[in-house]
C-alpha positions in Angstrom: 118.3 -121.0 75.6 116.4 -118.2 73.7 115.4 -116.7 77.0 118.7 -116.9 78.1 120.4 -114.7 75.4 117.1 -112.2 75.3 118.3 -111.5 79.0 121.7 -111.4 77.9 121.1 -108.9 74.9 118.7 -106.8 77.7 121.7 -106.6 79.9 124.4 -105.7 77.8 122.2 -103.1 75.7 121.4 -101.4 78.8 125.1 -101.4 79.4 126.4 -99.8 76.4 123.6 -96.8 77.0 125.4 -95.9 79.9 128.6 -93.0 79.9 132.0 -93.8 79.1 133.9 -93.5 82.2 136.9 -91.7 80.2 133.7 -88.9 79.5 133.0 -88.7 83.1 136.4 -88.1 84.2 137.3 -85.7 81.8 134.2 -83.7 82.4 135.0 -83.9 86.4 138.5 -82.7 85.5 137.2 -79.6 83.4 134.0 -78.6 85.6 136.2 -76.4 87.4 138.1 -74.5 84.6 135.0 -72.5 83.3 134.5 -69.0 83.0 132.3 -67.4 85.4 134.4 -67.2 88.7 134.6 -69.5 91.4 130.8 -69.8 92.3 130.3 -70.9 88.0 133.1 -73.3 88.6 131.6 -74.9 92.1 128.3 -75.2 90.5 129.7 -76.9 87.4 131.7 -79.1 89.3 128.8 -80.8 91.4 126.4 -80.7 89.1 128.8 -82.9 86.9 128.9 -85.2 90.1 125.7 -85.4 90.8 124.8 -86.4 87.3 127.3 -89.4 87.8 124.4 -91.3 89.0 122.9 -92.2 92.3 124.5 -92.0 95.7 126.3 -88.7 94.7 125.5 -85.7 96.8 128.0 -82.7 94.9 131.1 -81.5 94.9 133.5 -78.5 94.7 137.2 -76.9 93.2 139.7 -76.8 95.0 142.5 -73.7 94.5 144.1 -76.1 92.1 141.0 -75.8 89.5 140.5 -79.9 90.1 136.8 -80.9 91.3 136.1 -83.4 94.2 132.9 -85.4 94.0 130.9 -86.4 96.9 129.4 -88.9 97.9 126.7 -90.3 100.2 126.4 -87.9 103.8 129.6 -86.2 103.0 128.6 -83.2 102.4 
């Protein structure tokens, strides 16, 4: 039983390091609104996709200042 709820502990601590999901989206949604022009706004928008973990390849602004994440081949 002690085993059991170390694991348990392990797994849920490791859990709560991870990002909020509310962080990631509003970071996604406000990559593209810097200042800088659209290459500074690109650049922010996939590196905050790529730092969403593994699997995710970029991303870019669309004339609507909204950023669309990649993922996988899709590039």
């Amino acid at each position: 039983m002690k085993l059991f709820c170390l694991f348990t502990s392990a797994a849920l601590a490791s859990l709560a390091m991870g990002r909020p999901l509310r962080d990631v989206i509003l970071s996604a949604n406000s990559s593209c609104q810097v200042q800088g022009g659209d290459e500074a706004a690109n650049l922010a928008c996939r590196v905050t996709c790529i730092n969403q973990g593994p699997g995710w390849t970029g991303g870019y602004c669309d004339d609507k200042q909204i950023c669309h994440c990649t993922f996988g081949d899709s590039v």
